[in-house]
Structures are given as C-alpha cells and as structure tokens.
LUMLUMDREN-2810 file (N, C-alpha, C; in Angstrom, 1 decimal):
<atoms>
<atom><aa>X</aa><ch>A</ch><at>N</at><xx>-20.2</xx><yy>-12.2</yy><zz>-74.9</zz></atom>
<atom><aa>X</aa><ch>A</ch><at>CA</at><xx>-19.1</xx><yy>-11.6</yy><zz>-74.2</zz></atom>
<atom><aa>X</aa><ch>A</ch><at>C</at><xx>-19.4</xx><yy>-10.1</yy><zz>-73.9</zz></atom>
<atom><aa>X</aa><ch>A</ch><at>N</at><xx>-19.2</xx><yy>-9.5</yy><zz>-72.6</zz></atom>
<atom><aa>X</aa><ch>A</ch><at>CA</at><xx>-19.5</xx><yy>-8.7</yy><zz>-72.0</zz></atom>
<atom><aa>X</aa><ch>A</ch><at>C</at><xx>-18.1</xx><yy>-7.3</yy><zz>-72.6</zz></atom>
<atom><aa>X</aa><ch>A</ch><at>N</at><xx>-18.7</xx><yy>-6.3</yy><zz>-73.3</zz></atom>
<atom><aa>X</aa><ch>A</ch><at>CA</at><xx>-17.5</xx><yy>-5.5</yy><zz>-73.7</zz></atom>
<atom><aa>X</aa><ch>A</ch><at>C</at><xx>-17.7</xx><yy>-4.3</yy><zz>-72.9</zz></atom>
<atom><aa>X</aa><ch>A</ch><at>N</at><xx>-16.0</xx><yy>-4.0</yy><zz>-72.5</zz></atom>
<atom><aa>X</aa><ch>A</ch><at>CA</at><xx>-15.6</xx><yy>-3.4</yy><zz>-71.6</zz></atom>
<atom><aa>X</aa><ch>A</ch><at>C</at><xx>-14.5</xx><yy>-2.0</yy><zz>-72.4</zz></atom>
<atom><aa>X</aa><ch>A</ch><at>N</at><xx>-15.3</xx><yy>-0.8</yy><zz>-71.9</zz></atom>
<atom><aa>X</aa><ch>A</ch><at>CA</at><xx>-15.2</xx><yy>0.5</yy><zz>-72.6</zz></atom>
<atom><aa>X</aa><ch>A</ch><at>C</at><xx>-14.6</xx><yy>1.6</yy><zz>-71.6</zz></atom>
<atom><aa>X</aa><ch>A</ch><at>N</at><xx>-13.2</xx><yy>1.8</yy><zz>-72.1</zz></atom>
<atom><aa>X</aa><ch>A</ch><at>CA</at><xx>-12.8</xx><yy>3.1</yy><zz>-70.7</zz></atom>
<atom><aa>X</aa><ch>A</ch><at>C</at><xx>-13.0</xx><yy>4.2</yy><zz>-71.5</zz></atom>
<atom><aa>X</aa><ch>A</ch><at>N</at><xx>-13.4</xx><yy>5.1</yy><zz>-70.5</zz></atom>
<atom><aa>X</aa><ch>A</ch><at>CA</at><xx>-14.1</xx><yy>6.1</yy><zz>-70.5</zz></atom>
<atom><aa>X</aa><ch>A</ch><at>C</at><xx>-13.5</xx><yy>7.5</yy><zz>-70.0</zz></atom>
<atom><aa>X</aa><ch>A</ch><at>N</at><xx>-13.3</xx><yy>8.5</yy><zz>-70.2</zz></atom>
<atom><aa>X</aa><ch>A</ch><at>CA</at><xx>-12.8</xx><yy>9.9</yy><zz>-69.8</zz></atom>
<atom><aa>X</aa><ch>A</ch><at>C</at><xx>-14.0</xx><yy>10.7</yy><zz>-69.8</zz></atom>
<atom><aa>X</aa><ch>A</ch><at>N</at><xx>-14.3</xx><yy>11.4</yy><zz>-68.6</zz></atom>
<atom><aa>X</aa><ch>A</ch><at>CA</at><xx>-15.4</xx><yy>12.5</yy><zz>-68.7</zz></atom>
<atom><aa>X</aa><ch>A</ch><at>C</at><xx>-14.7</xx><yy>14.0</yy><zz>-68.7</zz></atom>
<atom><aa>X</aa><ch>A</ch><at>N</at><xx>-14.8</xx><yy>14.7</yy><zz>-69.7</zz></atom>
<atom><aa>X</aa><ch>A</ch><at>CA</at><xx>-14.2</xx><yy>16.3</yy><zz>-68.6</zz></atom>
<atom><aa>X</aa><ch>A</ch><at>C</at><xx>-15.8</xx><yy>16.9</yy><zz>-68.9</zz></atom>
<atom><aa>X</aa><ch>A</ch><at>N</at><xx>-15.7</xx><yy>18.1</yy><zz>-67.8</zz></atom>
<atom><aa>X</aa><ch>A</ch><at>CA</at><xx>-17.0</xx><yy>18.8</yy><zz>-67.7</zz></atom>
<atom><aa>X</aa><ch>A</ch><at>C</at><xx>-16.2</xx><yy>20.0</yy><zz>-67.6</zz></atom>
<atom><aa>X</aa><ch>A</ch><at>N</at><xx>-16.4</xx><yy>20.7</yy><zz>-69.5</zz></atom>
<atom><aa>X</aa><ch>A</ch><at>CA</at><xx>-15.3</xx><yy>22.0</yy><zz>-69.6</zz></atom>
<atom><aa>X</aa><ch>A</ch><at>C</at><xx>-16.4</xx><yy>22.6</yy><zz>-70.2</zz></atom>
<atom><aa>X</aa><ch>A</ch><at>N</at><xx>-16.0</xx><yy>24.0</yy><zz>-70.3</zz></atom>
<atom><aa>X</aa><ch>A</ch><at>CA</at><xx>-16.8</xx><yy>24.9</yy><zz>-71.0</zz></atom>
<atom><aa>X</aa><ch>A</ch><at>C</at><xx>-16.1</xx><yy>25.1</yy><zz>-72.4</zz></atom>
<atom><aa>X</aa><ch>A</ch><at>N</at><xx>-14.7</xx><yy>25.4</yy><zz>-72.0</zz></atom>
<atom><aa>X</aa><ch>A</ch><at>CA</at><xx>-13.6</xx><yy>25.2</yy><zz>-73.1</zz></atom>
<atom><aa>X</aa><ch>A</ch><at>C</at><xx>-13.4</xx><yy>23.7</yy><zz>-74.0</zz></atom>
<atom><aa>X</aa><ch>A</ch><at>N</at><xx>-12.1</xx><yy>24.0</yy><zz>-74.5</zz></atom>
<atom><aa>X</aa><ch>A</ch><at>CA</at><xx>-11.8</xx><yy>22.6</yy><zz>-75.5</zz></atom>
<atom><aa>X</aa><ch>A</ch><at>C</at><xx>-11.1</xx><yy>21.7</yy><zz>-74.7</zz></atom>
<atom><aa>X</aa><ch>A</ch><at>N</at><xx>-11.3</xx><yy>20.9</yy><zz>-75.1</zz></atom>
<atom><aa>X</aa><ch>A</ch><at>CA</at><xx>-10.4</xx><yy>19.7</yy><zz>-74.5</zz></atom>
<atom><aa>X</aa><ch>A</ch><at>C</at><xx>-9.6</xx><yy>18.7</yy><zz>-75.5</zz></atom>
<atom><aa>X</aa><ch>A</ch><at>N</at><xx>-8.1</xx><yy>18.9</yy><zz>-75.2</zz></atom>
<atom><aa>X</aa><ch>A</ch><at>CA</at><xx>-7.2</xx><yy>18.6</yy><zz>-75.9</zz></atom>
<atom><aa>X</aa><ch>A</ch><at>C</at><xx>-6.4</xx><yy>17.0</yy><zz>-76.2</zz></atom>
<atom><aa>X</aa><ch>A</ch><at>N</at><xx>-5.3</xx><yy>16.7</yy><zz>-76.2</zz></atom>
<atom><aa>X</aa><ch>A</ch><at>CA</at><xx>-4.6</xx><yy>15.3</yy><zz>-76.7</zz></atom>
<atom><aa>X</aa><ch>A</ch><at>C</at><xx>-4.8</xx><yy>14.8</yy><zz>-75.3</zz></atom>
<atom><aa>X</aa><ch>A</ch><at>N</at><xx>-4.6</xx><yy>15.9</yy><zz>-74.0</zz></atom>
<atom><aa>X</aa><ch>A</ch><at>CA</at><xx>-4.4</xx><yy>14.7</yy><zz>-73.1</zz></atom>
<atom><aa>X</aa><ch>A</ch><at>C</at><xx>-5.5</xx><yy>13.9</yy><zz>-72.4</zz></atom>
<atom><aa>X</aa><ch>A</ch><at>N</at><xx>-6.5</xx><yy>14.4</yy><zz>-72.3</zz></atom>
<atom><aa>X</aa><ch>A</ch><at>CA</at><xx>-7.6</xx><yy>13.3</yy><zz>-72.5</zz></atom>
<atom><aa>X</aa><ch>A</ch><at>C</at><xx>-7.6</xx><yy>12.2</yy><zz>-73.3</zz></atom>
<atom><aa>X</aa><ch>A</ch><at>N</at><xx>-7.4</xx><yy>12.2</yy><zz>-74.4</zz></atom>
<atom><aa>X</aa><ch>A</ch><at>CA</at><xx>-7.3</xx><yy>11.3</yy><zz>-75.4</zz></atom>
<atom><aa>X</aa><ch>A</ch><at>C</at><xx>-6.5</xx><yy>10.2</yy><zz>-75.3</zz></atom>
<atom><aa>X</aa><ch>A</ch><at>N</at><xx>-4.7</xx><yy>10.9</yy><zz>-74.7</zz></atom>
<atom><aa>X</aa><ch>A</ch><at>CA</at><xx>-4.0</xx><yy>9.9</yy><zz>-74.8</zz></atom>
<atom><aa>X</aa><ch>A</ch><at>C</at><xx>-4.4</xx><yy>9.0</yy><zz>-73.7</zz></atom>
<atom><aa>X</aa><ch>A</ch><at>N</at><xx>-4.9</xx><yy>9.6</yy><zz>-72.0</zz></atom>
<atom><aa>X</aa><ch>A</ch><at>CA</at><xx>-5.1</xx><yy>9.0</yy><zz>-70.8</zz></atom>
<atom><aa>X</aa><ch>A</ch><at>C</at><xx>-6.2</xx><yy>8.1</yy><zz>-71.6</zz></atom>
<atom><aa>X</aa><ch>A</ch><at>N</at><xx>-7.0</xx><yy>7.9</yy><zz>-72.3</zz></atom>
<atom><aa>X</aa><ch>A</ch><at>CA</at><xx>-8.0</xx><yy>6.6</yy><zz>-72.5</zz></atom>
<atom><aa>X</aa><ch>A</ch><at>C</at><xx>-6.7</xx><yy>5.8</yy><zz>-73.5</zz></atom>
<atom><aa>X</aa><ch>A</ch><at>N</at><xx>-6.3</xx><yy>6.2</yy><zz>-74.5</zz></atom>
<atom><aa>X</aa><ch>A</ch><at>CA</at><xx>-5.6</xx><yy>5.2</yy><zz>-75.2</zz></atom>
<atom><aa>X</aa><ch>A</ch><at>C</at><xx>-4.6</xx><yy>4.6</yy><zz>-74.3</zz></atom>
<atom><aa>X</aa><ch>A</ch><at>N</at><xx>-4.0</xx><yy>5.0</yy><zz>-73.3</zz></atom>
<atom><aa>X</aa><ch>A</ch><at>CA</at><xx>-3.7</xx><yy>4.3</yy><zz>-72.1</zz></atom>
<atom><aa>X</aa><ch>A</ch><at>C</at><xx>-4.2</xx><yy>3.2</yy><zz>-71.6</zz></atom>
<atom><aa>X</aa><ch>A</ch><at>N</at><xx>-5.9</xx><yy>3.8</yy><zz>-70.9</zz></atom>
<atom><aa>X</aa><ch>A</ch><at>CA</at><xx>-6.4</xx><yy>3.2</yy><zz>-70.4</zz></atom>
<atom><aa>X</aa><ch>A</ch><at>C</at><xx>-6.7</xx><yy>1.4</yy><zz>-71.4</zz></atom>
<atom><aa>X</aa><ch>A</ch><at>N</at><xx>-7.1</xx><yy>1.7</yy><zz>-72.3</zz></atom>
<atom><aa>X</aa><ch>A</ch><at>CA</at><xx>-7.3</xx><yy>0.5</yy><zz>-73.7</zz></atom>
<atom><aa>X</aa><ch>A</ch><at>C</at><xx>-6.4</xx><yy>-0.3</yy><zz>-72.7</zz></atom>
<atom><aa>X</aa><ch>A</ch><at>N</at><xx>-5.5</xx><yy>-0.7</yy><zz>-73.1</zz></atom>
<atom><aa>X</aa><ch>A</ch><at>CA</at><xx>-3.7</xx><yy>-1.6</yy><zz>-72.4</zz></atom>
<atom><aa>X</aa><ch>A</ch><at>C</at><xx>-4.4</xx><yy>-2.1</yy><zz>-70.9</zz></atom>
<atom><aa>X</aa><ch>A</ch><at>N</at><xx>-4.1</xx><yy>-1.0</yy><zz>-70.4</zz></atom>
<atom><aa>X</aa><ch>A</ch><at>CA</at><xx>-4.3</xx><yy>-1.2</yy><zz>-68.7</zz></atom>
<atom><aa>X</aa><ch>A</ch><at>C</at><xx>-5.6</xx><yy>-2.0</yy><zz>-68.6</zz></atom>
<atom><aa>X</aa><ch>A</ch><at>N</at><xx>-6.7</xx><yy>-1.9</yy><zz>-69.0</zz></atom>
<atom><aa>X</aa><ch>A</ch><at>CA</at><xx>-8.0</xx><yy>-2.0</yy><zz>-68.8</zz></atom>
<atom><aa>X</aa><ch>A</ch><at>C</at><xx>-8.6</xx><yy>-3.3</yy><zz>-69.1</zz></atom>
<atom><aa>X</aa><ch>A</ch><at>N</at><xx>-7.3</xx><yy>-3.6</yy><zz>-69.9</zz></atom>
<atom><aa>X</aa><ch>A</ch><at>CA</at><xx>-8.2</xx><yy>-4.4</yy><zz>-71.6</zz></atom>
<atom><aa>X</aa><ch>A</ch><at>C</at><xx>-9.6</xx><yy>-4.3</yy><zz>-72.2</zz></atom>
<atom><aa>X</aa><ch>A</ch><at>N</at><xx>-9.7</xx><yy>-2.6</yy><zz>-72.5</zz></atom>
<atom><aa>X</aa><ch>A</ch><at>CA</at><xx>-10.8</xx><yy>-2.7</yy><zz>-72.6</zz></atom>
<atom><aa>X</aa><ch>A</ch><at>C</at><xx>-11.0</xx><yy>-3.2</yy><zz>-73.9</zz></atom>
<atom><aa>X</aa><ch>A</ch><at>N</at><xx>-12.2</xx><yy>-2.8</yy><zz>-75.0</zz></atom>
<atom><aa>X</aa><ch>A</ch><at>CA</at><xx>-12.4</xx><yy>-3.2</yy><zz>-76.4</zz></atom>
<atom><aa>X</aa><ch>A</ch><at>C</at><xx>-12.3</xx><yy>-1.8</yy><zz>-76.8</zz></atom>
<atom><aa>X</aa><ch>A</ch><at>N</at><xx>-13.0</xx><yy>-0.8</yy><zz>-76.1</zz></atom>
<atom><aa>X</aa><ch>A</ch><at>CA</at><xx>-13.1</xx><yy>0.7</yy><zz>-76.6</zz></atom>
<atom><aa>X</aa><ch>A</ch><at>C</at><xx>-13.0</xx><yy>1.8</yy><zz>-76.0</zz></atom>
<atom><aa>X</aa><ch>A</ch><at>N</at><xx>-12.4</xx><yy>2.7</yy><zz>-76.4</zz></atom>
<atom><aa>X</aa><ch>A</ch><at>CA</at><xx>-12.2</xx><yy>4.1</yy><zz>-75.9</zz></atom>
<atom><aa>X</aa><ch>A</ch><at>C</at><xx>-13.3</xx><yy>5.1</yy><zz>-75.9</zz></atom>
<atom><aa>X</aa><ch>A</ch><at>N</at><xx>-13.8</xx><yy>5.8</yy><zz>-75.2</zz></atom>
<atom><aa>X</aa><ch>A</ch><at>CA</at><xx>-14.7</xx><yy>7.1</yy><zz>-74.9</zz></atom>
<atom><aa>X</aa><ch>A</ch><at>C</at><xx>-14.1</xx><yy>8.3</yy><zz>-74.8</zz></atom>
<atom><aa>X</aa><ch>A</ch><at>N</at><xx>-14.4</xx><yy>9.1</yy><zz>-74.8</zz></atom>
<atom><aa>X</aa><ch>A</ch><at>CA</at><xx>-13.9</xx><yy>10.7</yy><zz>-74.3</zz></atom>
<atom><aa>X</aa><ch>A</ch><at>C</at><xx>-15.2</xx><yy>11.6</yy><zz>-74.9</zz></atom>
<atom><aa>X</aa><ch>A</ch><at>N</at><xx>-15.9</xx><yy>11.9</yy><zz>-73.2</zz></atom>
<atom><aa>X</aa><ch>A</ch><at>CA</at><xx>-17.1</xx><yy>12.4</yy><zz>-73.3</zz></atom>
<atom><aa>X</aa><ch>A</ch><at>C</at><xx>-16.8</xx><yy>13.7</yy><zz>-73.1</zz></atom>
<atom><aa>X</aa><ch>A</ch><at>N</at><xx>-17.1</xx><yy>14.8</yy><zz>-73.4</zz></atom>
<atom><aa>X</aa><ch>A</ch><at>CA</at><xx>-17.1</xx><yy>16.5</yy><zz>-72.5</zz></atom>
<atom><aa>X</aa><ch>A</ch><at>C</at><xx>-18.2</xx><yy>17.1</yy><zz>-72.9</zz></atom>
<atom><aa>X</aa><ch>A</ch><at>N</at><xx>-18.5</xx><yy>17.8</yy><zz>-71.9</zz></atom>
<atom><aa>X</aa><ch>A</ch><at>CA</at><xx>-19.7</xx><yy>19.2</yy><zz>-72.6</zz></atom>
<atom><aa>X</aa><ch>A</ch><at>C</at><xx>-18.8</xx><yy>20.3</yy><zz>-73.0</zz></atom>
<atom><aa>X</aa><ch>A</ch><at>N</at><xx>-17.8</xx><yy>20.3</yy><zz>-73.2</zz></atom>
<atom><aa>X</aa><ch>A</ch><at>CA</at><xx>-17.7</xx><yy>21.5</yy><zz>-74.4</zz></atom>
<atom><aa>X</aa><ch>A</ch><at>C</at><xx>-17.0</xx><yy>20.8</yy><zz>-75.4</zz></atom>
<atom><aa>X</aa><ch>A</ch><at>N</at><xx>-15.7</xx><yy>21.3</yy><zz>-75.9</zz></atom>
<atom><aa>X</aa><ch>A</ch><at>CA</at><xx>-15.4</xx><yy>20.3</yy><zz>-77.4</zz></atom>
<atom><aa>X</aa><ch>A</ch><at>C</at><xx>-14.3</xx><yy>20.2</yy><zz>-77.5</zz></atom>
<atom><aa>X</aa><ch>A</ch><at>N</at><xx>-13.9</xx><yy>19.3</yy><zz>-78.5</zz></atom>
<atom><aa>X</aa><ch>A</ch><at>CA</at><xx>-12.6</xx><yy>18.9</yy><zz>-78.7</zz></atom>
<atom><aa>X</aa><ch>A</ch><at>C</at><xx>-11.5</xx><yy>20.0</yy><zz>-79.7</zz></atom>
<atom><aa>X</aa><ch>A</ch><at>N</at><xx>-10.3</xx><yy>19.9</yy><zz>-79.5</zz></atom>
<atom><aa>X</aa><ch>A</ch><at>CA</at><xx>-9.4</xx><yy>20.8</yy><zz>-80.4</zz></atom>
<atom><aa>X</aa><ch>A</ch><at>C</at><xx>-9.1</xx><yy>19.8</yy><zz>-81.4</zz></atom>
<atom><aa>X</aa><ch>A</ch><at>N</at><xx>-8.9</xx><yy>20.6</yy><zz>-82.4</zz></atom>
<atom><aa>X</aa><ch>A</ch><at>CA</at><xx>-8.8</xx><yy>19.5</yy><zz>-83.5</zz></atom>
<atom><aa>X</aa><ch>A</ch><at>C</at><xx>-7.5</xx><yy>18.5</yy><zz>-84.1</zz></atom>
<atom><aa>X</aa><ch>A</ch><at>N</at><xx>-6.2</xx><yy>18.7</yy><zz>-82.8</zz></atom>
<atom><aa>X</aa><ch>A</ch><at>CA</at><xx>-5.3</xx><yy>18.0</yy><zz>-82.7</zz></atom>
<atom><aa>X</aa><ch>A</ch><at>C</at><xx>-5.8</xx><yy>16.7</yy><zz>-82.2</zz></atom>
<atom><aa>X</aa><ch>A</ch><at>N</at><xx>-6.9</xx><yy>16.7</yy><zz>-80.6</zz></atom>
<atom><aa>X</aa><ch>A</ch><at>CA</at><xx>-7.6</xx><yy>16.0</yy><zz>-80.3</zz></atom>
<atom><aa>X</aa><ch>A</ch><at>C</at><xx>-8.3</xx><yy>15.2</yy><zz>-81.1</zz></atom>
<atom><aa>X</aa><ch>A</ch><at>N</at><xx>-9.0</xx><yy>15.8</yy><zz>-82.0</zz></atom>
<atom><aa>X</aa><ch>A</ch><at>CA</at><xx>-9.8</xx><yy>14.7</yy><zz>-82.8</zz></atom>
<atom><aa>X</aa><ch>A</ch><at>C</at><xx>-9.0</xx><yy>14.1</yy><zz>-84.1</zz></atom>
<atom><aa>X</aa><ch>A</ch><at>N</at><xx>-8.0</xx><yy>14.4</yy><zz>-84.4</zz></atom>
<atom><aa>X</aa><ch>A</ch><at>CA</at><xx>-6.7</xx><yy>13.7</yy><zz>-85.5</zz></atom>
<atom><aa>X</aa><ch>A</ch><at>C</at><xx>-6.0</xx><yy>12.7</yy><zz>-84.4</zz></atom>
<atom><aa>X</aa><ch>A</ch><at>N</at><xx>-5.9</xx><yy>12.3</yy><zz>-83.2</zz></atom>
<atom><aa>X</aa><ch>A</ch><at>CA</at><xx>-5.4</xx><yy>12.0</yy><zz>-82.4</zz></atom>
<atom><aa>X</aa><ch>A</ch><at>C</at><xx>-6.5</xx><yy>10.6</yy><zz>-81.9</zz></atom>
<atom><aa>X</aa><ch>A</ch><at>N</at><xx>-7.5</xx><yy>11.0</yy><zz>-82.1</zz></atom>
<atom><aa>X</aa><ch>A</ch><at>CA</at><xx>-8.3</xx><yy>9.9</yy><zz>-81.7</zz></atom>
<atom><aa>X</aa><ch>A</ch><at>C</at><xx>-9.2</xx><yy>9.5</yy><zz>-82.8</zz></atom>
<atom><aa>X</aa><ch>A</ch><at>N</at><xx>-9.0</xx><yy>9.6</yy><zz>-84.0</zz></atom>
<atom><aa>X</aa><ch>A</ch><at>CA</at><xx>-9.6</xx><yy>9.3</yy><zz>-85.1</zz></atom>
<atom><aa>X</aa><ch>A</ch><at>C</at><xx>-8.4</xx><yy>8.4</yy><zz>-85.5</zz></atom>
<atom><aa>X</aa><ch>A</ch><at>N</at><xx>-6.7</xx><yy>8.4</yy><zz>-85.0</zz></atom>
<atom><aa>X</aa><ch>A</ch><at>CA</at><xx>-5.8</xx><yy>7.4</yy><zz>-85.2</zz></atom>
<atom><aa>X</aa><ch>A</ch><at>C</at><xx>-5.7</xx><yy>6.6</yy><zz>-84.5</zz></atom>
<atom><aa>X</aa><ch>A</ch><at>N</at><xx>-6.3</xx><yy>6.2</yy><zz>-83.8</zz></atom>
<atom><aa>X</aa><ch>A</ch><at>CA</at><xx>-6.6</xx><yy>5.8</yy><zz>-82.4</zz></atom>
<atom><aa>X</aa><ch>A</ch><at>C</at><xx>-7.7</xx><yy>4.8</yy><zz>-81.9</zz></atom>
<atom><aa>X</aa><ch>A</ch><at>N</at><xx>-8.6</xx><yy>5.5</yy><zz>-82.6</zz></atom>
<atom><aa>X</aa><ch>A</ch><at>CA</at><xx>-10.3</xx><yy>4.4</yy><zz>-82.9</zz></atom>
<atom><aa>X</aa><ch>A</ch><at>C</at><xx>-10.9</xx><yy>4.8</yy><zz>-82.1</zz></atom>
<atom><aa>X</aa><ch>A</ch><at>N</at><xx>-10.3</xx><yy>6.0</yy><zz>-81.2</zz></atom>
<atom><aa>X</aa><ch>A</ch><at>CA</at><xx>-11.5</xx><yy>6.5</yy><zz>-79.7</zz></atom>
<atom><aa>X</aa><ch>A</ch><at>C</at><xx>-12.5</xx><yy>7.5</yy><zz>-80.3</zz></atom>
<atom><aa>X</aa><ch>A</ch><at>N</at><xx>-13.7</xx><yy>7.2</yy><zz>-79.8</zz></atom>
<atom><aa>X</aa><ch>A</ch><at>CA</at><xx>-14.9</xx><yy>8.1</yy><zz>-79.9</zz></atom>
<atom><aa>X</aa><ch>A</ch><at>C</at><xx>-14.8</xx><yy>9.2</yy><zz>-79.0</zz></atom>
<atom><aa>X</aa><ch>A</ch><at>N</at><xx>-15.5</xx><yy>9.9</yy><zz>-80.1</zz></atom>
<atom><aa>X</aa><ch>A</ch><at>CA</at><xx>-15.7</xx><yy>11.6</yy><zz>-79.2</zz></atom>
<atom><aa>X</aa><ch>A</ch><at>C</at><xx>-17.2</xx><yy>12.0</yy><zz>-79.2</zz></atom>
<atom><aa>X</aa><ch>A</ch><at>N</at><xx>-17.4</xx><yy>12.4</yy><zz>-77.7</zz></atom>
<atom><aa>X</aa><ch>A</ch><at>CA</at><xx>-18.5</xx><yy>12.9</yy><zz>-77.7</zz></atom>
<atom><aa>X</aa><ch>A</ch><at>C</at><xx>-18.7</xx><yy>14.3</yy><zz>-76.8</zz></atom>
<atom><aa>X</aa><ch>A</ch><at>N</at><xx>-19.4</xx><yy>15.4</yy><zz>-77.8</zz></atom>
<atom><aa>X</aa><ch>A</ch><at>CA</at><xx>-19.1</xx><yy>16.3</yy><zz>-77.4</zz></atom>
<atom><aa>X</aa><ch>A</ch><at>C</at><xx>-19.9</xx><yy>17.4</yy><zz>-77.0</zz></atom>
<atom><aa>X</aa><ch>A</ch><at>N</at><xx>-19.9</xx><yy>18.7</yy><zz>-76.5</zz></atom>
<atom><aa>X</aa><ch>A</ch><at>CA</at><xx>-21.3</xx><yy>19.3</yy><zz>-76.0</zz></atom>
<atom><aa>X</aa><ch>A</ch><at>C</at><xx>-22.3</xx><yy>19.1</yy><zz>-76.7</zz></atom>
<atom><aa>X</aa><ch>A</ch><at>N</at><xx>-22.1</xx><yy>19.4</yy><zz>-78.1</zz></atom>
<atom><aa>X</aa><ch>A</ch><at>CA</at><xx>-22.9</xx><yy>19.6</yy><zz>-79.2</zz></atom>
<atom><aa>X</aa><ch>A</ch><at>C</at><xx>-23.8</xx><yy>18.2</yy><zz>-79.2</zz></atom>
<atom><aa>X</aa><ch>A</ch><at>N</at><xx>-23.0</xx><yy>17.2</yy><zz>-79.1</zz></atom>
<atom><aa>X</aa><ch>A</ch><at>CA</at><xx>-23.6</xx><yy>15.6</yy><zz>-78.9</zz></atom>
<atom><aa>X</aa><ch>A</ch><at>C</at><xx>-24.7</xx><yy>15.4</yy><zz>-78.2</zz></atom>
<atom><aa>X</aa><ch>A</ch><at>N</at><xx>-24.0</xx><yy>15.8</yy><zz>-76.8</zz></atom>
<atom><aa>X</aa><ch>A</ch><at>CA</at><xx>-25.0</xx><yy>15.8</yy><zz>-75.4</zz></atom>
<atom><aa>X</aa><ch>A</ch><at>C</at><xx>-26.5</xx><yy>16.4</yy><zz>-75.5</zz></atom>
<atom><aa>X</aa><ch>A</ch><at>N</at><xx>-26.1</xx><yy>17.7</yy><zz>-75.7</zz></atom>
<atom><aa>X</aa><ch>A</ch><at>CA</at><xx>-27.3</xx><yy>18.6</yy><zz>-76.4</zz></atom>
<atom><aa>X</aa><ch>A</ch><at>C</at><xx>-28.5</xx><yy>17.5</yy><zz>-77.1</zz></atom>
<atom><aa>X</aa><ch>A</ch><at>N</at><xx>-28.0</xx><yy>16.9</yy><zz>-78.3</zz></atom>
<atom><aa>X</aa><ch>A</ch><at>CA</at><xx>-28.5</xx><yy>16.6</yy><zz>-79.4</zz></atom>
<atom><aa>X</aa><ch>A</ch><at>C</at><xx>-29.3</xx><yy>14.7</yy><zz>-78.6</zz></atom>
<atom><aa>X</aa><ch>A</ch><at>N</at><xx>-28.1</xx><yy>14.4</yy><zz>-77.6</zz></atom>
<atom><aa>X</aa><ch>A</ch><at>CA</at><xx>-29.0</xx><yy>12.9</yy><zz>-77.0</zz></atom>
<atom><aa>X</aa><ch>A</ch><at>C</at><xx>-30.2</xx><yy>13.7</yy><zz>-75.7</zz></atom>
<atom><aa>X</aa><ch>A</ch><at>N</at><xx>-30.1</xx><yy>14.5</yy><zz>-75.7</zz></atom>
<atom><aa>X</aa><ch>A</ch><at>CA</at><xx>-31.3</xx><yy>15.0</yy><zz>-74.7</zz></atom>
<atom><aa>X</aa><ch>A</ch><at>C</at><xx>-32.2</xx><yy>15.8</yy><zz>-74.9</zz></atom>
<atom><aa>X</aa><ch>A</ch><at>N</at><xx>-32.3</xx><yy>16.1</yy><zz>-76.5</zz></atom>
<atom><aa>X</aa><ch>A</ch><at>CA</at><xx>-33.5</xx><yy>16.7</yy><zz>-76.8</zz></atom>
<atom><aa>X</aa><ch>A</ch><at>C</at><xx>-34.2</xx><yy>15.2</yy><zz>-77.6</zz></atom>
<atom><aa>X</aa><ch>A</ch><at>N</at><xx>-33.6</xx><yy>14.2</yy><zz>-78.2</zz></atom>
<atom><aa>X</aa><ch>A</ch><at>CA</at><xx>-34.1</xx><yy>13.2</yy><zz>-78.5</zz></atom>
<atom><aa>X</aa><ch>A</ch><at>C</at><xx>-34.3</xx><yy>12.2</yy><zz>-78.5</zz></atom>
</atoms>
C-alpha cells in the first residue's frame, strides 16, 4: 500500500510557528494522509515542536537540511 504524506514547506530565515503545524494536522483528515511533514530552512519555535510532538508530525529543520546535503 502506497503511503501518502502531506507536507508543509516554509522557506524562512526565521522560526516557524503552530501555524504550519496545525495546516498539516489539518491536512492528515482532508488528505487521508498516513503522515504529517513540516519542512523549513530555518527552525521551529518550541510551541511548534510541543504541538507536533502531540500530534505525530515530523519536523524538519535548517539544521536538518544542512546535515542531508553534506551527507
């Protein structure tokens, strides 16, 4: 079975907060997906990450990005 993952991009220098998070926990319902994403190059606020750590959405963040393109 083919799994299907909604996804949020922001392209911030700054943080990126609940509302990203909640628009995918949204999306989960609407989508049917199986899993949540919320990708940014810069980072999350840490309401954001208590928000999607309740949530089951992954976070991926500048620091991440950085770290999948040097290796």
């Amino acid at each position: 079975m083919v799994e299907k993952i909604a996804i949020q991009a922001k392209r911030y220098k700054g943080s990126v907060g609940n509302e990203a998070v909640q628009e995918v926990v949204g999306a989960l319902k609407f989508y049917k997906a199986d899993e949540g994403w919320v990708i940014t190059s810069g980072r999350f606020t840490q309401p954001a990450r208590a928000l999607a750590q309740a949530n089951g959405i992954h976070l991926v963040d500048g620091l991440d990005l950085r770290k999948l393109q040097q290796g």
